[in-house]
C-alpha positions as CSV (number, residue, x, y, z in Angstrom):
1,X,2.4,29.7,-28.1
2,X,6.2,30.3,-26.8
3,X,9.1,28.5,-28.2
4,X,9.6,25.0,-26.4
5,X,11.5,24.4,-23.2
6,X,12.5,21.3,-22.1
7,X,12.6,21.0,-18.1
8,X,15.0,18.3,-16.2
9,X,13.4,17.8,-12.9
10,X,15.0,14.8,-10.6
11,X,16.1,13.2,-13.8
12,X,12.8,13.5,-15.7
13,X,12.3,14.9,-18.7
14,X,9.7,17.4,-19.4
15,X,9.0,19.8,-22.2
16,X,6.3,22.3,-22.5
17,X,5.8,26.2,-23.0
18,X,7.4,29.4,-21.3
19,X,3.6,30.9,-21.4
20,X,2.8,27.3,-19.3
21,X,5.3,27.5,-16.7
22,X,4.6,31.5,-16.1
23,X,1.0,31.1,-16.5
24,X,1.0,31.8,-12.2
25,X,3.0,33.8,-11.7
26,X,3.3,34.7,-7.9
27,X,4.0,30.7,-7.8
28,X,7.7,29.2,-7.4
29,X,8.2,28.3,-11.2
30,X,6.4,32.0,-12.2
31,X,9.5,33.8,-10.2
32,X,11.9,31.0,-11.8
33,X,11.1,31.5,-15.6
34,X,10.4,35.3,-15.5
35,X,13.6,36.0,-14.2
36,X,12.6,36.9,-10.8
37,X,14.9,33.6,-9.8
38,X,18.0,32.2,-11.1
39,X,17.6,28.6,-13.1
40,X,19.9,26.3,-12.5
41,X,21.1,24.1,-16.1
42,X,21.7,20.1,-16.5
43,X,24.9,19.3,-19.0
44,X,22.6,19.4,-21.7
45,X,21.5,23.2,-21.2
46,X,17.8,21.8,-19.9
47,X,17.0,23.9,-16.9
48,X,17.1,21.5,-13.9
49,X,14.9,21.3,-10.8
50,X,16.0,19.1,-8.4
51,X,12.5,18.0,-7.4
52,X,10.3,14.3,-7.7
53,X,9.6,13.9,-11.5
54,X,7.4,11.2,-11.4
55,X,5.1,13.7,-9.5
56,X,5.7,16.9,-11.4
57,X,3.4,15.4,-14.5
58,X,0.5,16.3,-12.4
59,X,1.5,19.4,-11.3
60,X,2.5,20.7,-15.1
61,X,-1.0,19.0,-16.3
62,X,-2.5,21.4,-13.8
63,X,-0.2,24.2,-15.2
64,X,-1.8,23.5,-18.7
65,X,-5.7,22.7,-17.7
66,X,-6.3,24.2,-14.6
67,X,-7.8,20.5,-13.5
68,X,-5.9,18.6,-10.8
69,X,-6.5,14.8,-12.3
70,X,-5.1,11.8,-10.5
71,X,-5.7,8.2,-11.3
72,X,-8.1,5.7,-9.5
73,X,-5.2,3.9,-7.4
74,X,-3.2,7.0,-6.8
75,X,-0.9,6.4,-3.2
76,X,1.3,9.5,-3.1
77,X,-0.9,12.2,-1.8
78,X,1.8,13.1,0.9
79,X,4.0,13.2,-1.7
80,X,2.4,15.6,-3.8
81,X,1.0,17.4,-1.2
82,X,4.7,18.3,0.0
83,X,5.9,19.2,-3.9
84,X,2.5,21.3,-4.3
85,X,3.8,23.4,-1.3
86,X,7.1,23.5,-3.2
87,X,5.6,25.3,-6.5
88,X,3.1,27.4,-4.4
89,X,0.9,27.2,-6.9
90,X,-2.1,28.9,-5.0
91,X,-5.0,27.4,-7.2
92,X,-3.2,23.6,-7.2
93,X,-2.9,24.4,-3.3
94,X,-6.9,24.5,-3.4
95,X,-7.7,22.0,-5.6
96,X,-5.4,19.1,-3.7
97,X,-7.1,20.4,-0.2
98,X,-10.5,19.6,-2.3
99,X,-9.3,16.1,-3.6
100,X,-8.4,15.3,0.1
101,X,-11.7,16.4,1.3
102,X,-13.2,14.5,-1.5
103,X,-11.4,11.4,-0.5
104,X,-11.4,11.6,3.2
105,X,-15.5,11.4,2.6
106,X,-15.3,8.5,0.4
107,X,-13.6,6.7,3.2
108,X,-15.3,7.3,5.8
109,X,-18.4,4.8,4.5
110,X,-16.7,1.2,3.8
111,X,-17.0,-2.5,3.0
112,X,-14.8,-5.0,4.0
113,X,-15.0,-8.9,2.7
114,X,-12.6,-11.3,3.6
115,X,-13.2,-14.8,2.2
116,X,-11.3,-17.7,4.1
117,X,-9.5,-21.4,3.2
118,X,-7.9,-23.6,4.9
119,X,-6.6,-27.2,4.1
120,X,-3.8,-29.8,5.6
121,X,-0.9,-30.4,3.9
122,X,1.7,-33.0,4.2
123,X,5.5,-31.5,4.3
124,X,8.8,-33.3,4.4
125,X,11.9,-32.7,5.6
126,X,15.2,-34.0,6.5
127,X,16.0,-33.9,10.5
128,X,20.2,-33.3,11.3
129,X,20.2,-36.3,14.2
130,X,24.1,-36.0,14.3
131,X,27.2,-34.8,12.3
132,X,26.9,-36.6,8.6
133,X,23.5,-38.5,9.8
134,X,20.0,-37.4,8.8
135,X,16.9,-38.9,9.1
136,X,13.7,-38.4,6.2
137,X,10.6,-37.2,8.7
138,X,7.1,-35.8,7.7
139,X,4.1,-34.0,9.3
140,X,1.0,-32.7,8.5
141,X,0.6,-28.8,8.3
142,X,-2.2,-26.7,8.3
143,X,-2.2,-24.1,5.1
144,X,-4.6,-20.6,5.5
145,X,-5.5,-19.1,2.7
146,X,-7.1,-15.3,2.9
147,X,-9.0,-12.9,0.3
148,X,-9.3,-9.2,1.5
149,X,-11.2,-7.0,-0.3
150,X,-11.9,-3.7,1.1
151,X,-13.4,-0.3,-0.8
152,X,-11.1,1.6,2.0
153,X,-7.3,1.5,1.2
154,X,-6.7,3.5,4.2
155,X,-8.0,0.3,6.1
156,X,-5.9,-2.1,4.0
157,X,-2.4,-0.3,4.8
158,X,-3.8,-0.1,8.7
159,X,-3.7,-3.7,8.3
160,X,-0.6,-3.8,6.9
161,X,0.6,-2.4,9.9
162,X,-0.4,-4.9,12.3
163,X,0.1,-8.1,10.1
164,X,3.6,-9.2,9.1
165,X,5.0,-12.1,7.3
166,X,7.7,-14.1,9.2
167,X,10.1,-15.4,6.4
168,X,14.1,-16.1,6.2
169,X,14.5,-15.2,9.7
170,X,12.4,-11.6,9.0
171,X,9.4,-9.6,9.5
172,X,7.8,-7.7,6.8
173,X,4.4,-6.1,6.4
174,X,1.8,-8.0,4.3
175,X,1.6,-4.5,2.7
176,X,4.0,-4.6,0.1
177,X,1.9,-8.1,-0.9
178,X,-1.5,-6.0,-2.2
179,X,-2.9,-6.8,-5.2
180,X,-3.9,-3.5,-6.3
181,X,-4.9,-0.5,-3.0
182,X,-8.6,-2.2,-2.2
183,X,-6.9,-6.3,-2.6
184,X,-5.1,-8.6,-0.6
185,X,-4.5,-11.9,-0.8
186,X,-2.8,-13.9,2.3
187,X,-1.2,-17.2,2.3
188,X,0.6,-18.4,5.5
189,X,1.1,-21.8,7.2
190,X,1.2,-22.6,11.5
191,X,3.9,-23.9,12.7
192,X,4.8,-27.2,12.8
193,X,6.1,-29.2,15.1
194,X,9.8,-30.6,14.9
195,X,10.6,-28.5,11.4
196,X,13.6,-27.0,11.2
197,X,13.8,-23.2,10.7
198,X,15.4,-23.5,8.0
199,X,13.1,-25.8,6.0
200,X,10.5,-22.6,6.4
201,X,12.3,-21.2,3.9
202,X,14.0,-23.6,1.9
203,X,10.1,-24.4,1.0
204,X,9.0,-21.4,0.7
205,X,7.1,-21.4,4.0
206,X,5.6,-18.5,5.7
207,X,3.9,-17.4,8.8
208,X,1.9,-14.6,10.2
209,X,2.5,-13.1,12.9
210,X,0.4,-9.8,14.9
211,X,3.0,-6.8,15.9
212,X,3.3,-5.4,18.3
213,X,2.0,-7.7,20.1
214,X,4.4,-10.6,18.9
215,X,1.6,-13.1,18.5
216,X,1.8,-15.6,15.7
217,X,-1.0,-16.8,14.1
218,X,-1.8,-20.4,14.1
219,X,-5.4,-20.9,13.3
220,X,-8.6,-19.1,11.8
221,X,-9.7,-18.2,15.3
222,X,-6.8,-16.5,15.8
223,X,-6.5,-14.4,12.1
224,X,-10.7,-13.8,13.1
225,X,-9.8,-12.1,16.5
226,X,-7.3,-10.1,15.5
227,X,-8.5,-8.4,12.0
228,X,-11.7,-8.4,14.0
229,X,-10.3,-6.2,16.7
230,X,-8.3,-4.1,13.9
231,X,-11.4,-3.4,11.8
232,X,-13.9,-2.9,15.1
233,X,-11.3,-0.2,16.0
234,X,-11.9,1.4,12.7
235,X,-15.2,2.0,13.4
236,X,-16.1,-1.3,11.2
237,X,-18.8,-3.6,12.6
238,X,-21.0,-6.8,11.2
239,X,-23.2,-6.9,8.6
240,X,-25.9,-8.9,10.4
241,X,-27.5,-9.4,6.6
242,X,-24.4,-11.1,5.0
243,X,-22.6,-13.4,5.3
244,X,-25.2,-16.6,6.8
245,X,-24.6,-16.7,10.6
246,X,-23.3,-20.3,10.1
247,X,-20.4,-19.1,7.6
248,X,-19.1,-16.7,10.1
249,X,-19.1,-19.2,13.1
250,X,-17.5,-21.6,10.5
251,X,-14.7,-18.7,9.4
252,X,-15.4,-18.8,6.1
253,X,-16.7,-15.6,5.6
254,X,-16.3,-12.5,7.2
255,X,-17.9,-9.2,5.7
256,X,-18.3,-5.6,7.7
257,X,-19.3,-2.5,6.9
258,X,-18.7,1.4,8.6
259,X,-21.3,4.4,8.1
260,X,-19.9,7.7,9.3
């Protein structure tokens, strides 16, 4: 084993062996650390490489076991796949175009189950009926409540791009909102009738709405045709075994499956 040397790349602290880093040598870190390329040097004297360090780890594990091994969940393949063309690590190049292919097959056959609630709720507010007069009003308000569990994440962030939360005035995709990459769970209210804007958010209120076609959704019937439409696209379509014909009608269940 070589003497120690510690690597600084976008911040990140990294140390490991010469032998390690040379151990390809046609690749970008081979012509840095052989002397074929000049290093650049952080304020401590670590050599500095102004790449993503979260994402190096993989790439020096490969380095040291010739194995390209990402987690479970792992969401940065575009990521990594633009730092692997960095290093030009020939063998890593192979390996992460044989993860995608791995991947891309596991997609292709999927379940989705999305189990649905809905209840009424009484909300109260305060209406402005002129300067320094305000009046105690209440309504009833219907509350939807939806569990998404898909085994395709690809399917779960295509979602995310149709369905957005309406909240404080702005849109944001119910994306940032999943669970884990295969969970989602949705809570939204409709709108209800004579409460102020404001009092969406003062209670911590929001709504769902379909983009781009600007559509807010108010009922099940709604939320039904539209992930409907979004999963049939996908190349989704019903499980006529599961769920009971009557749950479906009902909206409480809604489970789909894709073969490819």
């Amino acid at each position: 084993m070589s003497e120690p040397i510690t690597l600084n790349v976008g911040g990140k602290l990294y140390t490991t062996s010469l032998s390690t880093l040379t151990s390809f040598p046609d690749s970008m870190l081979g012509a840095m650390f052989s002397g074929k390329m000049p290093t650049k040097k952080d304020s401590q004297g670590n050599c500095f490489i102004d790449r993503d360090g979260k994402i190096f780890r993989y790439i020096l594990n490969f380095l040291r076991t010739s194995h390209l091994d990402l987690p479970e969940d792992f969401q940065e393949m575009g990521l990594l796949r633009r730092e692997v063309d960095f290093y030009q690590i020939q063998p890593l190049i192979e390996a992460l175009q044989e993860k995608e292919v791995e991947l891309s097959k596991a997609e292709k056959n999927a379940m989705l189950n999305i189990s649905l609630d809905q209840k009424t709720q009484t909300v109260h507010f305060t209406v402005r009926e002129a300067p320094q007069i305000y009046s105690l009003s209440s309504s009833n308000m219907e509350v939807f409540s939806a569990n998404i569990f898909s085994t395709s994440c690809l399917f779960l962030k295509l979602l995310g791009s149709k369905l957005y939360y309406c909240f404080n005035g702005n849109l944001s995709s119910i994306s940032s909102y999943l669970q884990d990459p295969n969970h989602l769970t949705l809570d939204w209210v409709a709108s209800v009738e004579g409460l102020p804007e404001e009092e969406y958010t003062r209670q911590n209120l929001k709504r769902l709405w379909v983009v781009p076609d600007n559509k807010q959704i108010n009922s099940f019937q709604v939320f039904v045709e539209e992930v409907l439409k979004i999963a049939l696209s996908d190349g989704f379509c019903i499980d006529s075994s599961h769920p009971h014909t009557s749950d479906f009608m009902n909206n409480k269940i809604i489970r789909l499956i894709r073969y490819k």
